[in-house]
N, C-alpha and C positions, 0 to 999 in steps of 0.2 A: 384209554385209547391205545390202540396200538402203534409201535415207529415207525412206519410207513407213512401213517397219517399223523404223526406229529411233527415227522422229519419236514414232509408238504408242508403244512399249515407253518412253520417255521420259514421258510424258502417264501414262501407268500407274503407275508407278514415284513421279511427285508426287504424283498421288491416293492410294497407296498411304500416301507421309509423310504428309496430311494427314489421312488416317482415323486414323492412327496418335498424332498428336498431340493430336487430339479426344476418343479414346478414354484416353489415359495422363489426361488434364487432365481430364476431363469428372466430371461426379457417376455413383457407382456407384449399383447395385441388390442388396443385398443378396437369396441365393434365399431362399426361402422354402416350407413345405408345412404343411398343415392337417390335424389327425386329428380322428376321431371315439370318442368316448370314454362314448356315451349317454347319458351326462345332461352331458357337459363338450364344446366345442369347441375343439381346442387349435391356436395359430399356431406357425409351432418357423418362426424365423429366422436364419440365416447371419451375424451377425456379431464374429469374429474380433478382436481390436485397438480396439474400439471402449470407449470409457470407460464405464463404467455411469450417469456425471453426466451425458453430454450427452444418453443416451437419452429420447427423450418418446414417450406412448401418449397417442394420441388415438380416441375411438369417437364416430361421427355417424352415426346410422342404420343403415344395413346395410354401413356398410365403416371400417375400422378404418385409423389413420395410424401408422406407425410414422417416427419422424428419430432422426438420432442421427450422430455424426462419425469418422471414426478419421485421429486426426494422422498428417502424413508421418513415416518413421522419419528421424531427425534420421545428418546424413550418406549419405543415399542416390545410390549411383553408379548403380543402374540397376534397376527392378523391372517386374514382372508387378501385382504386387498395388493395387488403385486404393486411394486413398486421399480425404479431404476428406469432405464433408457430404452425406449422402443423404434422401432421404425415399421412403418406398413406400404406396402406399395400395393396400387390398385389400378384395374386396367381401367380407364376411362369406359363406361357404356357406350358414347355417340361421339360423333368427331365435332371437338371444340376447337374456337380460334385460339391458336396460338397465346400463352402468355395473359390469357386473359381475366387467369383467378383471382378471387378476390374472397381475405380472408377475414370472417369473425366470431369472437368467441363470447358464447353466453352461457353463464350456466352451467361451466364445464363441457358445452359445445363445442367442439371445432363446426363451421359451418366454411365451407369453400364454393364459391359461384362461378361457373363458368359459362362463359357465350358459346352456346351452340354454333356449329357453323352451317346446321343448315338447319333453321328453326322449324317446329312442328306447326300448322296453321291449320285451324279449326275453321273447316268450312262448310255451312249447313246450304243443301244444293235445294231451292225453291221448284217448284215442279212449276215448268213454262205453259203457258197456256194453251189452249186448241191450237189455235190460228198463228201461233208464233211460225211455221214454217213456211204457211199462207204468205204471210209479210217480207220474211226474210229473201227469200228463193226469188222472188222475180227480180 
């Protein structure tokens, strides 16, 4: 090959380690997804390993904090999985009453439930009969 393109592929290859070292070290993002549940909003979060003590729920207006930590596993030669102290804020989807969350964990779930404050209501409309305006109107 020639040094142009050794020198490159050299330049690559350190950017490469230093993404790599940022990302094993760096603070994770637990995923996350939100359901709709009609009169409930529920958070269902990704956290695996993480202590039930360190977790905190915070709610300020239309967006909700969630932190919380998961220790290195003690003797680790090499992993995928991040580890250390995270926090995620998320804007709420729909307006909840105030204060209303409620939190439990299953599974490595975070699951957070919150009262809608204006609940969706499912209404199937009967088609009224001939004569219904017959009756009504006089």
């Amino acid at each position: 090959m020639n040094e142009p393109v050794l020198s490159r592929l050299q330049q690559l290859m350190s950017l490469r380690e230093g993404v790599e070292a940022l990302t094993s070290s760096g603070p994770w993002v637990p995923l996350a997804d939100w359901t709709d549940s009609d009169t409930h909003l529920c958070l269902h979060l990704d956290v695996p390993g993480v202590s039930p003590e360190s977790l905190e729920l915070q709610e300020a207006g239309d967006v909700v904090t969630v932190s919380g930590e998961r220790p290195p596993l003690p003797g680790r030669l090499s992993g995928e999985r991040p580890s250390g102290a995270f926090s995620r804020t998320l804007s709420l989807p729909a307006e909840v009453v105030p204060q209303s969350g409620q939190a439990t964990l299953s599974n490595g779930i975070l699951c957070v439930r919150f009262e809608k404050r204006h609940p969706t209501i499912n209404v199937s409309a009967d088609e009224l009969p001939e004569d219904f305006s017959d009756h009504h109107s006089q």
